[in-house]
SEDRENTOR-249448 format. One record per residue: residue number from 1; residue in one letter; x, z, y of N, C-alpha, C, O in turn. Coordinates in steps of 0.05 Angstrom, whole numbers, plus 32768, in hexadecimal, padded with zeros to 4 digits. Layout:
BEGIN
{node NUM,"a",{X,Z,Y},{X,Z,Y},{X,Z,Y},{X,Z,Y}}
...
This chain:
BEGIN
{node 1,"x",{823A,7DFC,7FBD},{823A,7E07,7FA2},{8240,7DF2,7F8D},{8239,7DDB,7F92}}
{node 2,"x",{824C,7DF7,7F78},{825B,7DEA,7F65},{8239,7DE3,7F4F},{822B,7DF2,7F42}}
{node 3,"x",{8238,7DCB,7F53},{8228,7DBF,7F39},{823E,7DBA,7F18},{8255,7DB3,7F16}}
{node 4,"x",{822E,7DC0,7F07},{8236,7DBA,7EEC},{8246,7DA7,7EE9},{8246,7D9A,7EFE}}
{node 5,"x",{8256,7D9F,7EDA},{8266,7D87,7ED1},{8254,7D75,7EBE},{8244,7D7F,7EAE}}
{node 6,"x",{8258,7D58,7EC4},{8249,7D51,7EB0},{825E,7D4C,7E91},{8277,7D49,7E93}}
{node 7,"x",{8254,7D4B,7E7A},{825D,7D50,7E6E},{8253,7D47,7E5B},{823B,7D4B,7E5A}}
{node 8,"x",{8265,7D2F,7E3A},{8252,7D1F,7E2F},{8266,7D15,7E1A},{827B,7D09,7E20}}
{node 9,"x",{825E,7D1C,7E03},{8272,7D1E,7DE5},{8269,7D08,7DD6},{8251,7D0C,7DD1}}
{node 10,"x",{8271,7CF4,7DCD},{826B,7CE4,7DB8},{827E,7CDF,7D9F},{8295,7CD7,7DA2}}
{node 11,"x",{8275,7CE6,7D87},{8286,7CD8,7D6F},{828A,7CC1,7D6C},{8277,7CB1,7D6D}}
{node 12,"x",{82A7,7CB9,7D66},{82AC,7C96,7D68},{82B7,7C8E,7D51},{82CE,7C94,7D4B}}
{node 13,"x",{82A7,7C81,7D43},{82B4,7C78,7D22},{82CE,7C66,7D28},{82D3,7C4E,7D22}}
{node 14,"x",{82DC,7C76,7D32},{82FE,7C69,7D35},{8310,7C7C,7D3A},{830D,7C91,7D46}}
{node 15,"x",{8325,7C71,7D2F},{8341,7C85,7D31},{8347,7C86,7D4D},{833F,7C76,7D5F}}
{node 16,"x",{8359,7C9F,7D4D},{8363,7CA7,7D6D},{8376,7C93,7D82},{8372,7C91,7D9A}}
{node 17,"x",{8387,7C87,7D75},{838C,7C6F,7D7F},{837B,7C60,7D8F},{837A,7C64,7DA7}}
{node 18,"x",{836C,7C50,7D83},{835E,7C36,7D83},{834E,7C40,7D9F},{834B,7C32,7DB3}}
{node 19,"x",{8341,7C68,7D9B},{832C,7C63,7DAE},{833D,7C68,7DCF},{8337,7C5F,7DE5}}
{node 20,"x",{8357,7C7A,7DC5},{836E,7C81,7DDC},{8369,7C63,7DEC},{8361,7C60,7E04}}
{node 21,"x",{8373,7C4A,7DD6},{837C,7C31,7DF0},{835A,7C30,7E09},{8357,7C2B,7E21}}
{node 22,"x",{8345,7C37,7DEF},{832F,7C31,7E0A},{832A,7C40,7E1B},{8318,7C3A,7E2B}}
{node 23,"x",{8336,7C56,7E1D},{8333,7C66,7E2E},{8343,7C6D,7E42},{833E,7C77,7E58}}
{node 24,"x",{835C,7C62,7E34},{8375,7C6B,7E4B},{8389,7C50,7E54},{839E,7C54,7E60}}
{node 25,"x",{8381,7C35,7E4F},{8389,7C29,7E58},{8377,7C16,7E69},{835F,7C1D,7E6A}}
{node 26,"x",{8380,7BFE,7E79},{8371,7BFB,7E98},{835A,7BDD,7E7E},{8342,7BD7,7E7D}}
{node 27,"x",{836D,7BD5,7E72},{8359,7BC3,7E60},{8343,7BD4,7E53},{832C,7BCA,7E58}}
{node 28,"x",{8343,7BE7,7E47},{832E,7BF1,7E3C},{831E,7BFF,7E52},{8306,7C01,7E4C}}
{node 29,"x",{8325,7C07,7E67},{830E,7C1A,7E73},{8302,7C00,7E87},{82EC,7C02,7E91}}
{node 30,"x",{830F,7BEA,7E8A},{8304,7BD1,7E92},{82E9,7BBF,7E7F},{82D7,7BB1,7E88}}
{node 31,"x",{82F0,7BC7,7E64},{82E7,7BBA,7E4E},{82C1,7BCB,7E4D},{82AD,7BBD,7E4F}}
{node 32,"x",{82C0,7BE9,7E4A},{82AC,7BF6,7E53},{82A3,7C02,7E60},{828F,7C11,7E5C}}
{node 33,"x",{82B4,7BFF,7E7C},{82A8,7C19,7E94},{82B1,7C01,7EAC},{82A2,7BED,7EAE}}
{node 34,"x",{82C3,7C02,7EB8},{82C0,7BEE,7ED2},{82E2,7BEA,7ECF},{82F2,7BF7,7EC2}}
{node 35,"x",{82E8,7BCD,7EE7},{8300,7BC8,7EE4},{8313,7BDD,7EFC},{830C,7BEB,7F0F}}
{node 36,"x",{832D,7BD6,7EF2},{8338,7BF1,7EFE},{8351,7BE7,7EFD},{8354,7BD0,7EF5}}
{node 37,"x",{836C,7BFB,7F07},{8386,7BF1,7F0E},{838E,7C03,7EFD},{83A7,7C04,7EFE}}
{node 38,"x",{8386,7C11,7EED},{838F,7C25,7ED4},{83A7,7C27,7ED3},{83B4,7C15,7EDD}}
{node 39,"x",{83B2,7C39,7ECA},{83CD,7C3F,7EC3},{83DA,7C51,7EB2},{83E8,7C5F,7EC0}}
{node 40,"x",{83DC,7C57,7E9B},{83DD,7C75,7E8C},{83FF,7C7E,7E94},{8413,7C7F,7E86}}
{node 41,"x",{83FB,7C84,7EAF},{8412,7C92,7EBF},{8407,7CAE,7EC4},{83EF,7CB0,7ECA}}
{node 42,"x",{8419,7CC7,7EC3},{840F,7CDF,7EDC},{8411,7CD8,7EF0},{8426,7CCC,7EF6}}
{node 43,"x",{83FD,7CDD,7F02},{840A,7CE0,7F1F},{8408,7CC0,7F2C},{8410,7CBA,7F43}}
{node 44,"x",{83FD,7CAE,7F19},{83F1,7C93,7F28},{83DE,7C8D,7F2D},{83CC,7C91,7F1C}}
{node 45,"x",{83DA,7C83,7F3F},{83BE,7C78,7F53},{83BD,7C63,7F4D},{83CE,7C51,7F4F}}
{node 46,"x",{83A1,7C61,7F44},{8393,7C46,7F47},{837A,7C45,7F57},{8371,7C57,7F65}}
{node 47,"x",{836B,7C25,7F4F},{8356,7C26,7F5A},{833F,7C1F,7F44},{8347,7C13,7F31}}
{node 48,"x",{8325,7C26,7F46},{8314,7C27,7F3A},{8303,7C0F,7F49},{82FA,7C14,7F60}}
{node 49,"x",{82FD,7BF3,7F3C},{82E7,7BDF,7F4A},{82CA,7BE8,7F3E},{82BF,7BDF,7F2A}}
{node 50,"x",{82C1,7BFA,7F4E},{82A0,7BFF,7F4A},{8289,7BE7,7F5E},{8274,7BEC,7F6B}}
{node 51,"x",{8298,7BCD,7F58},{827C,7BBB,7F60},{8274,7BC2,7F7C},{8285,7BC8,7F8E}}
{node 52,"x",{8259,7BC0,7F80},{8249,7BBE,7F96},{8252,7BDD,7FAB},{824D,7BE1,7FC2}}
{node 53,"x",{8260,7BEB,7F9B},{8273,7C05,7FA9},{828B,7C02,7FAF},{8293,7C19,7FB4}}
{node 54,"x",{8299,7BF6,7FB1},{82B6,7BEA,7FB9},{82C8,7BF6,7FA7},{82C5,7BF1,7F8F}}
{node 55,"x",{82D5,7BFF,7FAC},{82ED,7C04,7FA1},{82F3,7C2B,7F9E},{82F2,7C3B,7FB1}}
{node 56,"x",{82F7,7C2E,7F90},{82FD,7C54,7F8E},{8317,7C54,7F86},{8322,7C47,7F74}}
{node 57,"x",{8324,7C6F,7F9C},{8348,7C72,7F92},{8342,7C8B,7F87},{8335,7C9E,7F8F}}
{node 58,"x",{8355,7C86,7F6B},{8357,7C9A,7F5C},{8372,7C9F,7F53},{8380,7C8C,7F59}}
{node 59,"x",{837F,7CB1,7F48},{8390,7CB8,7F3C},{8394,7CD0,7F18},{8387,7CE2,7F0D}}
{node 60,"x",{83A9,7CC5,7F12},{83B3,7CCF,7EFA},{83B0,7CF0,7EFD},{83BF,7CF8,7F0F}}
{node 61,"x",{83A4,7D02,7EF3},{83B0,7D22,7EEF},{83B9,7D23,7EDC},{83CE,7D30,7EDB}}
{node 62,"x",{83B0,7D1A,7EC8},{83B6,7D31,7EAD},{83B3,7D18,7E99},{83A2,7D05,7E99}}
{node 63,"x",{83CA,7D1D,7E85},{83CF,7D03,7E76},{83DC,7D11,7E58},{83F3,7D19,7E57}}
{node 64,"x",{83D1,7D11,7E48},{83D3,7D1F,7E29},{83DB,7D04,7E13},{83E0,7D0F,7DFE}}
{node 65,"x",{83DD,7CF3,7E11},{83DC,7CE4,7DFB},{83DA,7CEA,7DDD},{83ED,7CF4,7DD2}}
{node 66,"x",{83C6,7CE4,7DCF},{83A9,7CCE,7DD2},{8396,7CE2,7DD9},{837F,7CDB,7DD8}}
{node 67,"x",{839A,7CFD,7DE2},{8384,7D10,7DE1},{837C,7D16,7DF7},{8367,7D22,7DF6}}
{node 68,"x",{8388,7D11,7E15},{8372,7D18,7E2E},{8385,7D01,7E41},{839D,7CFB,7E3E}}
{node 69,"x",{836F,7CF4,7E5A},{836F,7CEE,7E6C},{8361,7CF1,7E83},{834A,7CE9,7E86}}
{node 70,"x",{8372,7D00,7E98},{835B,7D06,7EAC},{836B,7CFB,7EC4},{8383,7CF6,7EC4}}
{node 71,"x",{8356,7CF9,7EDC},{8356,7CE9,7EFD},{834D,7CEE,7F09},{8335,7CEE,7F03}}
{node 72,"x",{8351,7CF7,7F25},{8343,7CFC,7F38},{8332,7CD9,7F42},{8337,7CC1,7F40}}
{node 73,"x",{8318,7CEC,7F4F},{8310,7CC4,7F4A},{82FD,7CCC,7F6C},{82F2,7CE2,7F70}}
{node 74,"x",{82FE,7CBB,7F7B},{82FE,7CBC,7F99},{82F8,7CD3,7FA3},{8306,7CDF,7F92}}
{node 75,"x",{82EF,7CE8,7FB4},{82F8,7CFB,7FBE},{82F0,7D15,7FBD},{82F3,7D27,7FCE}}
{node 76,"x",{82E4,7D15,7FA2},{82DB,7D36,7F96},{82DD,7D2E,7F7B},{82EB,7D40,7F71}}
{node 77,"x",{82D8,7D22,7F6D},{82D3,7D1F,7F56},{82ED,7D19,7F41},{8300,7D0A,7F47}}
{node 78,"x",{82EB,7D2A,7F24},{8307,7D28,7F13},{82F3,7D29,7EF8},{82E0,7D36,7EF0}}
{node 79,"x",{8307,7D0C,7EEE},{82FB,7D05,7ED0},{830C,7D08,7EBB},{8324,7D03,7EBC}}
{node 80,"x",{82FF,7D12,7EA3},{8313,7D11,7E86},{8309,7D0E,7E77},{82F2,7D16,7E72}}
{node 81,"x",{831F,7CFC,7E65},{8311,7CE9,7E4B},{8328,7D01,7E36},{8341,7D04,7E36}}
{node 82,"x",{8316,7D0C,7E29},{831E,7D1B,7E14},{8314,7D11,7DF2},{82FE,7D0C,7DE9}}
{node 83,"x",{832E,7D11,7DE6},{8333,7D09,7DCE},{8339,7D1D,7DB2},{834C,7D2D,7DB1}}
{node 84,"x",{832B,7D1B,7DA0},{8335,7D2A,7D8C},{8325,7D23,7D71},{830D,7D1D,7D6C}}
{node 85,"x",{8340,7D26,7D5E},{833D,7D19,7D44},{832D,7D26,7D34},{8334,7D3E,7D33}}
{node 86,"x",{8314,7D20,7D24},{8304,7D1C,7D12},{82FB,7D11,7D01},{82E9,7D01,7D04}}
{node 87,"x",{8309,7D19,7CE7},{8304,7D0D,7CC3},{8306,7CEA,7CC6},{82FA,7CD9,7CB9}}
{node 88,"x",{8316,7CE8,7CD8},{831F,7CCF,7CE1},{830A,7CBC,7CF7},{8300,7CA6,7CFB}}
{node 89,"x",{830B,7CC9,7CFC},{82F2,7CC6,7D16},{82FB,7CD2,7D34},{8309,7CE4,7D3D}}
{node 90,"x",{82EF,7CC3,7D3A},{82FF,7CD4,7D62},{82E7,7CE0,7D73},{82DA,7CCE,7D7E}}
{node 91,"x",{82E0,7CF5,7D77},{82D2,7D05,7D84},{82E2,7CFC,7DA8},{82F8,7CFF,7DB1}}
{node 92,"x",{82BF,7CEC,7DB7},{82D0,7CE8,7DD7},{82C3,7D03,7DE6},{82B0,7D10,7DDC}}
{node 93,"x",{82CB,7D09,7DF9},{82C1,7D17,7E09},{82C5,7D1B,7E26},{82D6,7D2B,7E30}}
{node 94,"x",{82B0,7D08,7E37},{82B0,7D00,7E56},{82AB,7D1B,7E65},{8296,7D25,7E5E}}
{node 95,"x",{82B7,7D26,7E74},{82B8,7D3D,7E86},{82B6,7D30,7EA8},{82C8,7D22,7EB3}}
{node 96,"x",{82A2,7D35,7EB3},{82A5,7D25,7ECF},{8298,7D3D,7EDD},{8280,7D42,7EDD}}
{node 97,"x",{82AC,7D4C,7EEA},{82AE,7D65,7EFF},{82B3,7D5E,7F1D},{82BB,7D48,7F24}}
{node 98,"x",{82AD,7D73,7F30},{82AF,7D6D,7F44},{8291,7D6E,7F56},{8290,7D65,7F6D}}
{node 99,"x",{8280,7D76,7F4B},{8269,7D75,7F57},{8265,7D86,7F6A},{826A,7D9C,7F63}}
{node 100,"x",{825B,7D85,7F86},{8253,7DA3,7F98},{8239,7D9A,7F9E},{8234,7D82,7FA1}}
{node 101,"x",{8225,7DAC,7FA1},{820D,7DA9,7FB2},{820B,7DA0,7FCC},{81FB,7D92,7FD8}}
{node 102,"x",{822B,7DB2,7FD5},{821F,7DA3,7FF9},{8237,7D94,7FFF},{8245,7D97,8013}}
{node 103,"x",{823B,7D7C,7FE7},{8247,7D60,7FF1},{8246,7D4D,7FEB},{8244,7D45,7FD3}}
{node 104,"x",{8246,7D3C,8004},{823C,7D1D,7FF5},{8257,7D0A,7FF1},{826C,7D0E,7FFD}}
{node 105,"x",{8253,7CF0,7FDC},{8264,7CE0,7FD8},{8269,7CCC,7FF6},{825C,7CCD,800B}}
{node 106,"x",{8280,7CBA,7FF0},{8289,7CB0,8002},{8273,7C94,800E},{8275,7C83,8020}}
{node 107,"x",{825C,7C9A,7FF9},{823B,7C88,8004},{8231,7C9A,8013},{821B,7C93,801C}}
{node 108,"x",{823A,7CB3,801B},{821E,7CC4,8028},{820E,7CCE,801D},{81FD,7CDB,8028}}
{node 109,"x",{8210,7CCC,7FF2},{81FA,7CD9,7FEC},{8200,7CED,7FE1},{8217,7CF1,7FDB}}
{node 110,"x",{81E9,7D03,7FDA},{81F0,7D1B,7FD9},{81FD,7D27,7FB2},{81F4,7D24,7F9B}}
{node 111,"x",{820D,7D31,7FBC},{821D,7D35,7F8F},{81FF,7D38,7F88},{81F2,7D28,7F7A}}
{node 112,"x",{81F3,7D51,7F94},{81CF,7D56,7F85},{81C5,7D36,7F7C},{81C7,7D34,7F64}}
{node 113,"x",{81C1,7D2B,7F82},{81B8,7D10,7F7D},{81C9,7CFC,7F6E},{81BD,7CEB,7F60}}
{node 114,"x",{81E1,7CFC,7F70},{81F3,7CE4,7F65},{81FD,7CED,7F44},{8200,7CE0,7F2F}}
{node 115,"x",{8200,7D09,7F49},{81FC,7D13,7F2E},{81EE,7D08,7F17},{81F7,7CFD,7F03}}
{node 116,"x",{81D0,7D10,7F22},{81BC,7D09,7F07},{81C4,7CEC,7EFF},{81C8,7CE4,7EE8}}
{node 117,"x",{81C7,7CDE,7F17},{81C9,7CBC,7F0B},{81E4,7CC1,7EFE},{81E0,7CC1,7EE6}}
{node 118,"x",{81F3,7CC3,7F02},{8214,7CC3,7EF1},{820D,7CCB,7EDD},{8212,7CBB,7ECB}}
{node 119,"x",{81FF,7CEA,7ED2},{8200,7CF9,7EB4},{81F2,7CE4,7EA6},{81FA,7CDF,7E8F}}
{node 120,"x",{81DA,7CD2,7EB3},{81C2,7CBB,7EA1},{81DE,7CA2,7E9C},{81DF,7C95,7E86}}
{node 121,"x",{81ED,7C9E,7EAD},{81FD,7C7D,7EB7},{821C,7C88,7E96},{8224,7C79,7E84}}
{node 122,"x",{8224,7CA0,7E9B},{8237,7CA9,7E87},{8222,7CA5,7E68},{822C,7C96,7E57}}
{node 123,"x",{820B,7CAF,7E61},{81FE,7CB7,7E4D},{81FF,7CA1,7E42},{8204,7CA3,7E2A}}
{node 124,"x",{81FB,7C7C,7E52},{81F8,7C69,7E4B},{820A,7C55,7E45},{8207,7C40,7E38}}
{node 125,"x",{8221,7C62,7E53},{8235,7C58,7E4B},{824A,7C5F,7E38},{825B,7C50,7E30}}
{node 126,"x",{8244,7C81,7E2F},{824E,7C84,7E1A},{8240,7C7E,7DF8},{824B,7C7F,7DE2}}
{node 127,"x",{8225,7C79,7E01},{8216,7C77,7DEA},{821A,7C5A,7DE3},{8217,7C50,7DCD}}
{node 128,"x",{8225,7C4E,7DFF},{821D,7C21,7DF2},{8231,7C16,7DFA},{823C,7C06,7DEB}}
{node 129,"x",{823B,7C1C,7E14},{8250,7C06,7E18},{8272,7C0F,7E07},{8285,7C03,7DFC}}
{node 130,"x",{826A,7C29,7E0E},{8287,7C33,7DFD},{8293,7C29,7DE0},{82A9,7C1E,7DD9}}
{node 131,"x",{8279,7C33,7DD2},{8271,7C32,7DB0},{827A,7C15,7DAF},{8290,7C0F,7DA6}}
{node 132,"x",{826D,7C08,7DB7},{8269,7BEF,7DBA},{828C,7BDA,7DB4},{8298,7BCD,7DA3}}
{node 133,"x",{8290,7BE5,7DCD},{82AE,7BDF,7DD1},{82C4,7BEC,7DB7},{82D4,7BDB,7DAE}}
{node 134,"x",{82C4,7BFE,7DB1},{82CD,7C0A,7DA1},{82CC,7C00,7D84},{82DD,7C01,7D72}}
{node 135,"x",{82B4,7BF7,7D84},{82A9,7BEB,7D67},{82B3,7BCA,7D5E},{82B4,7BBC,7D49}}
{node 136,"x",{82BA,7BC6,7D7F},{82C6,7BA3,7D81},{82E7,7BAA,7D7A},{82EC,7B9D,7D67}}
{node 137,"x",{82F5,7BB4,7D7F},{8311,7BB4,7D7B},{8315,7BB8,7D62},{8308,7BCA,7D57}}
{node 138,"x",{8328,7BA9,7D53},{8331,7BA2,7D3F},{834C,7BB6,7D3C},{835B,7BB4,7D28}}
């Protein structure tokens, strides 16, 4: 059975540009989420370095410029960084789908469980490391 998407909106006191490069290029999603082989291609594969988890292959789906980026990201799961302009301000919005009850990730553990930690691990990273980053670029 299909669990919820997690799902997680933050306002970013910056224009659509500035927040596009952190989101959709391999320097910026390196800069606050993990390093990666990024590519703002359709239809290209990279890899995602998640540390003490090795490596995750992902690929390009869906590519809007500056307003959506989405990826399939190791072997159920599809992410999108959604963009849209506000009174000069950029509204983000993390979509991370793909959840089932009766499957586990490529650790063995179960979506029921890896979930909750991802919706808390996304909440914290869009509230600090993102902002954060966003607030440093000139």
């Amino acid at each position: 059975m299909t669990l919820p998407d997690i799902k997680h909106t933050v306002l970013l006191n910056a224009p659509i540009d500035k927040v596009w490069k952190a989101v959709a290029t391999s320097e910026g999603i390196a800069a606050w989420w993990m390093d990666n082989t990024f590519e703002p291609v359709l239809g290209k594969e990279f890899v995602l370095h998640a540390g003490p988890y090795g490596d995750s292959p992902c690929k390009v789906t869906e590519l809007e410029p500056p307003y959506k980026v989405g990826f399939d990201w190791g072997k159920d799961w599809h992410l999108t960084f959604e963009l849209k302009e506000v009174d000069g301000k950029t509204e983000f919005t993390l979509i991370h789908s793909g959840w089932d009850e009766n499957k586990v990730t490529e650790f063995n553990q179960p979506h029921t469980v890896i979930r909750g930690i991802m919706d808390e691990g996304w909440a914290k990273i869009k509230e600090g490391k993102l902002v954060s980053y966003i607030e440093s670029l000139k």
